[in-house]
N, C-alpha and C positions, 0 to 999 in steps of 0.2 A: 429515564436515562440517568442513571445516579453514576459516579465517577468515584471514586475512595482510593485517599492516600496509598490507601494499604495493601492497594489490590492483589489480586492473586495473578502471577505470572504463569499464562498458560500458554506454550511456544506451540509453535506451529509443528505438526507430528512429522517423523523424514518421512513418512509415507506420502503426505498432503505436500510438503515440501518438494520433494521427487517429483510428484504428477504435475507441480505447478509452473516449475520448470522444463520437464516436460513440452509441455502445452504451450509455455514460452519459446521454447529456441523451436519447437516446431514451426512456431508464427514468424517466426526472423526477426524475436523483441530478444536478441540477444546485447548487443550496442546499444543501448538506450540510456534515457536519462530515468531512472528508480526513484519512485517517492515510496516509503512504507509509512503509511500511519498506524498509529498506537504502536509503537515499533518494540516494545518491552525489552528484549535482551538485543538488539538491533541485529538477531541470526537471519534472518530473510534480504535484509541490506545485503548483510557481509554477502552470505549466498551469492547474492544477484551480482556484486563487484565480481569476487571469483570467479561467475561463468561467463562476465564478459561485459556486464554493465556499464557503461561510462562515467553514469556519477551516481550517488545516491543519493538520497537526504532521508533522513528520519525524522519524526516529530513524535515527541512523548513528551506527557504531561510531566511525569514525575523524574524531579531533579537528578537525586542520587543515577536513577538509569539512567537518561541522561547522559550525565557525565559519564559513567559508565560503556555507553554505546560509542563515543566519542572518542574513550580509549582505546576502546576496541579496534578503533579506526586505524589512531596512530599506530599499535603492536601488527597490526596486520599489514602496515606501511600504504593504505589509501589515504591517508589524511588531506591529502593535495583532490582527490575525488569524492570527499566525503564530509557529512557533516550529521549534527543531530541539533533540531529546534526543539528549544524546552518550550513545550506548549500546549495548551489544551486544540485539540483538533481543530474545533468552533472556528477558531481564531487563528489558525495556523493556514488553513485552507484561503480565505481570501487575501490572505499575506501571499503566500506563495504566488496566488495569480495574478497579483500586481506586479511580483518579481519578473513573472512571464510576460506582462502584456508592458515592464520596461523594457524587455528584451531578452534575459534568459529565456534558455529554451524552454519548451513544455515536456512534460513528464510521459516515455511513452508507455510504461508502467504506473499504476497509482496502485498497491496495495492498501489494503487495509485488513486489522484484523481485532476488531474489538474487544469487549468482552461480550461473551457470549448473551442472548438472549436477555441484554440491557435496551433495549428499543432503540439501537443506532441502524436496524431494518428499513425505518419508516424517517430518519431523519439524514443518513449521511450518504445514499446516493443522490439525492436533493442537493444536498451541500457540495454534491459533484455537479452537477446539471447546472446549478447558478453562478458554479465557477469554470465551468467546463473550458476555459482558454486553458486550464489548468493539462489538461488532458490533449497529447500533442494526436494528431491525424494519423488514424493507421494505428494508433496505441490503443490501451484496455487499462481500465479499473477493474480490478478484482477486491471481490467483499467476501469474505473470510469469516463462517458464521456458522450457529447452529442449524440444523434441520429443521428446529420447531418455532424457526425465527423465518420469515418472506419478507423481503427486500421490497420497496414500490419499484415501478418502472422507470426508468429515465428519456431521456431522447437516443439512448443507442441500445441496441439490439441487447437481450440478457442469458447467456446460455451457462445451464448448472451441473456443476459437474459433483457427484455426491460420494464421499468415501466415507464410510459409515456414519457418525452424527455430524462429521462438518458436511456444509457446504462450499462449495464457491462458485461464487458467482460472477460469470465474467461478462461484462460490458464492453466490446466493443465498436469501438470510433472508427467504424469504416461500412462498405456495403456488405463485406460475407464475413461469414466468418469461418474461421483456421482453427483446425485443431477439433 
């Protein structure tokens, strides 16, 4: 699982974006609270603000985006609903769910969208599972990945949805699932 300054910014396609939301306002995860991890150009935030999201947070390692996604906030006038943590995921994730278990709400959205086919398959629905207060009742994480990449299982249900080499993969925090 190597991470590099330099990375290659690969946004999420409007086709994958479309179906994701989609899938979303069909479940009634349209009000919610949005986390996007590895959030690159923070377009899937903004997205989720615009159809209805309540808050969002970003977390990205790399500074410049970052600041950058943060801008984006303020020109688009969410600033008062929105934010971006500069941080490596690892460590972003158990932050967060201390924030939750002082009393912000939990996330009933969790995106994530790696880079591809870097082994965050086998490491960061775990790192959802051991944070899982993170993840509000009735909400989903979704893992945003290649086809040639398989996710482990967690303690909530995994259903995939496949549009030519991504995948995504939705998890679930409830008895059935929508959509």
């Amino acid at each position: 699982m190597r991470q590099n300054n330099a990375k290659r910014i690969r946004p999420t396609s409007g086709k994958v974006l479309s179906a994701l939301f989609n899938i979303l306002n069909s479940a009634g995860l349209n009000d919610v609270d949005f986390l996007d991890l590895f959030a690159g150009t923070g377009r899937v935030a903004l997205e989720a603000l615009g159809r209805g999201a309540r808050s969002a947070t970003c977390v990205e390692a790399d500074r410049t985006l970052a600041r950058a996604i943060s801008s984006h906030f303020g020109d688009a006038g969410y600033a008062g609903r929105a934010r971006c943590v500069c941080s490596d995921v690892r460590r972003a994730i158990p932050s967060l769910a201390k924030e939750v278990e002082a009393g912000c709400p939990a996330y009933g959205v969790i995106f994530a969208d790696p880079p591809y086919d870097s082994g965050w398959g086998g490491v960061l629905p775990l790192l959802i599972a051991e944070n899982r207060r993170l993840m509000a009742q009735g909400g989903v994480f979704i893992f945003e990945r290649s086809s040639r990449e398989t996710p482990v299982d967690i303690f909530v249900p995994r259903d995939d949805r496949i549009y030519g080499e991504t995948v995504m993969s939705f998890y679930w925090n409830r008895e059935a699932n929508i959509a």
